[in-house]
N, C-alpha and C positions, 0 to 999 in steps of 0.2 A: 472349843475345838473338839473334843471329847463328842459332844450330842453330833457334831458335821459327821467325825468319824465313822460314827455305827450308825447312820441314817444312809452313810454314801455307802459303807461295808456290808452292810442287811440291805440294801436297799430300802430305807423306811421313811413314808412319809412324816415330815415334823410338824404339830398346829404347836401354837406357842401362845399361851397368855398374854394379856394386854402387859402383864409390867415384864414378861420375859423379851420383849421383843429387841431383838437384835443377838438372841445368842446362838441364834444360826442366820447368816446374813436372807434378808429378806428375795435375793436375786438367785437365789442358791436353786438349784434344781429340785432341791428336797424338802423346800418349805412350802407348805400345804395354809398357810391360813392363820387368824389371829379367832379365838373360840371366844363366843358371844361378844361380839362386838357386831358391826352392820354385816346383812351376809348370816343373818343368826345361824337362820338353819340350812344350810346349805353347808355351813362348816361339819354341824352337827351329823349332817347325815351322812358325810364323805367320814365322821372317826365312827358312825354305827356303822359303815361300810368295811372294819377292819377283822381281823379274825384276835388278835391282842393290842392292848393300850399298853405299852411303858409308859405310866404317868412317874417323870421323873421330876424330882422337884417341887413339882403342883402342889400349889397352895388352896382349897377348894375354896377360900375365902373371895376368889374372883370371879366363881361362878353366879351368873345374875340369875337362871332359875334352879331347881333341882335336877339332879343328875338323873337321867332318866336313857341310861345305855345299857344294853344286855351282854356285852361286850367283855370277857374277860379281862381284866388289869392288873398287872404286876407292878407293884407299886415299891420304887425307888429311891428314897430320901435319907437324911440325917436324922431325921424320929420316924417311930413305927404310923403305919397311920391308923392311930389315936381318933383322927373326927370320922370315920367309916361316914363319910359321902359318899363315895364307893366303895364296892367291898373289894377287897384283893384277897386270895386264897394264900399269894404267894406276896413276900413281901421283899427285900435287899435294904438293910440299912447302913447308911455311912455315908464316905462323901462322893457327893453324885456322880463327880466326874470321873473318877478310879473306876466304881461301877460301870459307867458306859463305857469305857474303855476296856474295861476285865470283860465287858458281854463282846464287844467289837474284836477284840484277839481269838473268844473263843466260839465265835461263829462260822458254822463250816454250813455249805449248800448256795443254793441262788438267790436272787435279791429277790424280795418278796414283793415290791411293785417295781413296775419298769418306767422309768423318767418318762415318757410318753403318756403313761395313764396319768401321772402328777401333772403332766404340764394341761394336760386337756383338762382338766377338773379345775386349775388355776386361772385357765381362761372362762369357763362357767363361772367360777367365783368372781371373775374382776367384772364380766356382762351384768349379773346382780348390783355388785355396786355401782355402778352406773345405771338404773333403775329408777326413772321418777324424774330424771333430769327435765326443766322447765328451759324450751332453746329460748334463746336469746336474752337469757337472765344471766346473772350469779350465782351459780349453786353450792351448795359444801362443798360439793365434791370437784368444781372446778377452785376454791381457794384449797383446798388440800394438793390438788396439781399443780396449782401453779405456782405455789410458797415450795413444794420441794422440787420440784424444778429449776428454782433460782437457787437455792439454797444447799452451798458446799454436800459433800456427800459425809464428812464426819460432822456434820451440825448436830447440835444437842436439840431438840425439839420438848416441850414442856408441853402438856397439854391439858385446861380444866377439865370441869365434867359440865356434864350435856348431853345435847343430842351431835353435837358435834366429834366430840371425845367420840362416839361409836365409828365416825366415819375418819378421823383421825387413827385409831386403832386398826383400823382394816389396809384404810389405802396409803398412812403415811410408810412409804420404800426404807427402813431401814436395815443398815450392814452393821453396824458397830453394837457391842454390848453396853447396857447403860447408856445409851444416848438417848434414849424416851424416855421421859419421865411421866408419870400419870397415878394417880389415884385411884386406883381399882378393888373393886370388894365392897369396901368402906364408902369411897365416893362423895370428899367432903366437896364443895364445893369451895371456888376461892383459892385452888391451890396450885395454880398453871403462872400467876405471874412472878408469888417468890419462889416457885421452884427455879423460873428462869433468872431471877437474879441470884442467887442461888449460884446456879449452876455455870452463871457467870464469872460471879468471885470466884469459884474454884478451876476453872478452863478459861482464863483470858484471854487464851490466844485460837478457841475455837468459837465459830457462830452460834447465835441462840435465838431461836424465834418460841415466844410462848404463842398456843393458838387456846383463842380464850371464847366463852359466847359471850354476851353482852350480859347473862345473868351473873356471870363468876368476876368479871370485871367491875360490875358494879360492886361487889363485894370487899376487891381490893384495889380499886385505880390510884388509889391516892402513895400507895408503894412505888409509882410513877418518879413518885419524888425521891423518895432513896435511889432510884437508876439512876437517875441526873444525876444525882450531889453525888456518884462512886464514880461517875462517868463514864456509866455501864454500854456498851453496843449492844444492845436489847431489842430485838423486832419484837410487837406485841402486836399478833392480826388479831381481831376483834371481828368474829361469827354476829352481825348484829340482825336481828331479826322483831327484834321487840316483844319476848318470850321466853320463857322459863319452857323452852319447846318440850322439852322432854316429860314432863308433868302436866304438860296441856294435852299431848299426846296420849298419855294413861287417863287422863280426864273424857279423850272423846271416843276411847276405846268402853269406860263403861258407860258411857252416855251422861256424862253430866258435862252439865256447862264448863267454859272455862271460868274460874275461878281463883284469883288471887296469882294469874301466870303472866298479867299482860305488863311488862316494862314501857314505863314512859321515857321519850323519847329523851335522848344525850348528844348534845355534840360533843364527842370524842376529841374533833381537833383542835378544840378549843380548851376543853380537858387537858388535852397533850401540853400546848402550849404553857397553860397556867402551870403542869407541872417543867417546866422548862424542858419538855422533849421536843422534837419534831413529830406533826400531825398529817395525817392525809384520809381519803375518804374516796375510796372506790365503787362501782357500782359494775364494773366488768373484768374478765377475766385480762383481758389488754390491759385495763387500767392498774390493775394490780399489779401485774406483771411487771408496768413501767415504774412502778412505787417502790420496788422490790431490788432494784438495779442495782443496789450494794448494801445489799443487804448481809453480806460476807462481810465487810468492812465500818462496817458502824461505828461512829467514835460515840455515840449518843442516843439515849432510846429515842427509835421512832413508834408511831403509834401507828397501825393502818383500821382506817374502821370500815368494814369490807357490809355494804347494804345486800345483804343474800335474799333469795327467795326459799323461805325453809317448805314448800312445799316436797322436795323430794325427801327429807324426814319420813315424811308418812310414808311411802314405797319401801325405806331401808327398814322399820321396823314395827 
């Protein structure tokens, strides 16, 4: 509430790291963007577009490359900042949200951008993610629409790592604090399907869809079977592509082969079954969509293993 306040009070755009997402709801007139996720630099160049950063919070550990802004920053958190990622002249320490609020009481003058310049910047950002799109396929970016489309508006969303996870971080819409979960910085691999049982056992009376690729899944499907035996409501969409895309992709950026990225081939729903979940196997955005029909209501994980075309990958980054 505190960051809504002095963003609506100053007028200030908010970008928000991949694990902050939802502590200013994502519909908000003031949220500007999810920083290095898909959309890299487009994010990037709307915070060198600013005259000061309040990095509040920020953890630099979720930065994927080096900070490379000219950009003054006042940097506001519980410890000094100790890893100078960036430098701040000026620093506030304590707890964050008193801070935004003590800056939001004592701001006096005009809001420093006008909801018109954020909203048009926002519609450039969403045009880029939608970039690369192959019609009459499956793309990320149509299972990212069309899993939270169905999907209650307080759902908990889990999500591996990937080249998915970047397009999950930009376009999944969230309003609530703590309802992403994701591995950012670090980026273990493997960690979207017990985050969503997980996050199960603790919220049983809210939705939970992990969005997983087919590489992080391989890693843990057999936890399939602890969903069942809790008799967890667990949706797990499954990115399958046959690729560790995101390391195939750094492979043909420096010109080498792919090497050791290509997944062989899984039936999922037959996976599902053995784990005693429910299975299914989509190949279109309709198809999914009809897979998805209670998915608020789950008494039992279902599996969806969604056959995308990861050519738009390449466009997003």
């Amino acid at each position: 509430l505190a960051i809504q306040r002095l963003a609506a009070t100053a007028g200030l755009p908010v970008v928000v790291t991949g694990m902050a997402k939802g502590v200013i709801p994502e519909d908000s007139e003031w949220f500007a963007g999810v920083l290095d996720m898909a959309c890299n630099e487009s994010v990037w160049d709307f915070v060198r577009s600013s005259d000061l950063i309040l990095a509040a919070g920020f953890d630099p550990v979720e930065l994927i490359k080096p900070w490379h802004v000219d950009v003054p920053v006042l940097h506001i958190g519980t410890t000094p900042n100790v890893d100078q990622v960036y430098a701040s002249d000026t620093e506030i320490v304590g707890n964050v949200g008193d801070i935004l609020n003590w800056l939001a009481d004592g701001y006096r003058g005009q809001p420093r951008w006008t909801e018109a310049e954020i909203a048009a910047y926002r519609e450039r950002l969403r045009a880029d993610y939608y970039a690369g799109r192959v019609p009459g396929r499956l793309n990320p970016t149509d299972v990212v629409d069309t899993v939270r489309a169905a999907a209650a508006p307080d759902t908990i969303a889990s999500c591996d790592v990937g080249s998915h996870k970047l397009l999950v971080g930009q376009g999944w819409t969230t309003t609530l604090p703590r309802s992403v979960l994701m591995t950012n910085g670090l980026s273990a691999m493997g960690f979207g399907l017990p985050a969503a049982i997980a996050a199960k056992l603790a919220h049983p009376d809210r939705p939970v869809v992990a969005l997983i690729g087919d590489g992080g899944m391989a890693m843990t499907a057999t936890e399939l079977r602890l969903a069942s035996a809790r008799g967890l409501g667990v949706a797990v969409v499954v990115f399958v592509d046959g690729s560790l895309n995101r390391i195939e992709l750094k492979q043909m950026v420096a010109r080498y082969p792919s090497t050791a990225t290509r997944i062989e081939d899984t039936d999922l729903v037959l996976l599902a079954e053995a784990m005693d979940c429910d299975g299914t196997r989509v190949e279109s955005a309709a198809e999914l969509a009809s897979a998805l029909k209670d998915v608020n209501t789950l008494s039992r994980p279902l599996v969806i293993e969604a056959r995308i075309d990861p050519a738009q990958y390449e466009s997003q980054f």
